[in-house]
PLY file of the C-alpha trace (Angstrom):
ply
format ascii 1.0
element vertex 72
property float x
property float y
property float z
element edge 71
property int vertex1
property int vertex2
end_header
14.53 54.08 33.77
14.75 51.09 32.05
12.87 49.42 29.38
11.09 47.53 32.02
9.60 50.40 33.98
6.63 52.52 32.53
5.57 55.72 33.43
2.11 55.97 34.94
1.75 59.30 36.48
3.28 62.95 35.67
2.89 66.13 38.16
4.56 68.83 38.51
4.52 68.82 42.52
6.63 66.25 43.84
4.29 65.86 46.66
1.04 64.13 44.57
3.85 61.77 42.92
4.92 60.44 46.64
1.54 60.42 47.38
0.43 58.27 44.00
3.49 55.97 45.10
2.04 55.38 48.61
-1.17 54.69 46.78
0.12 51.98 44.48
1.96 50.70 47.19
-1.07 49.94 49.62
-2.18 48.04 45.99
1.25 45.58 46.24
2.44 47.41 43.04
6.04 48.85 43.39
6.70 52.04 42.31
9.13 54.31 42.59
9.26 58.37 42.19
11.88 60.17 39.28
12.17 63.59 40.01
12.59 65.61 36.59
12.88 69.07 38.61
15.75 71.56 37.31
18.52 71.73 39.74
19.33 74.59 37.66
16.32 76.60 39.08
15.04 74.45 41.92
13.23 78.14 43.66
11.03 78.06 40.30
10.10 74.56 40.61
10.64 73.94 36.43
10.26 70.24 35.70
7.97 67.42 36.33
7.93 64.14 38.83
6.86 60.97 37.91
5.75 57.67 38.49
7.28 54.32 37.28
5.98 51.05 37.92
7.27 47.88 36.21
5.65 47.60 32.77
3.54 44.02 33.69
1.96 46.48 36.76
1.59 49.33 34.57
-2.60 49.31 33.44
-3.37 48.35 36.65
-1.39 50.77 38.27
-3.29 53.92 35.73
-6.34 52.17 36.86
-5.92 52.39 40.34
-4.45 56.15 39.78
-7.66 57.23 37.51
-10.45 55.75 39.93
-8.74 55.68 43.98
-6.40 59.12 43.43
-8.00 61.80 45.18
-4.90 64.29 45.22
-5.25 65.17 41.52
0 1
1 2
2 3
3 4
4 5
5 6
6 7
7 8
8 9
9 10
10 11
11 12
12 13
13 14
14 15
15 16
16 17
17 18
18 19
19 20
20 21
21 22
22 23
23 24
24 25
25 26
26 27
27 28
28 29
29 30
30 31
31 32
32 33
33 34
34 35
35 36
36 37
37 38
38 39
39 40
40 41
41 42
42 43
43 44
44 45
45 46
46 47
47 48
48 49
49 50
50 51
51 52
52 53
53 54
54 55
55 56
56 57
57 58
58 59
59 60
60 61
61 62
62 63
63 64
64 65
65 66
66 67
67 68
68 69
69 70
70 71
């Protein structure tokens, strides 16, 4: 990502990240999803997926994801 994109949530199952994008989303806050998985080993899941919002949404965006997220 750029310099103007911050990371705001890490998990290891691609599914919570999509579903902390929808979240952010329903909050006007675009987002999008950067999947750190190994192709190398994709059966063994290795690697993280993550969050980025642009940086002036990002301590709103942790907000939202610390108080609404339910999936955590």
């Amino acid at each position: 990502m750029t310099e103007n994109w911050e990371k705001v949530y890490v998990s290891p199952m691609p599914h919570r990240a999509e579903l902390a994008k929808a979240l952010l989303a329903e909050h006007d806050i675009p987002a999008v999803v950067v999947n750190r998985q190994s192709s190398s080993y994709p059966t063994i899941g290795w690697g993280k997926s993550e969050v980025h919002v642009p940086v002036s949404h990002a301590v709103l965006a942790k907000v939202i994801l610390e108080n609404e997220a339910t999936f955590s």
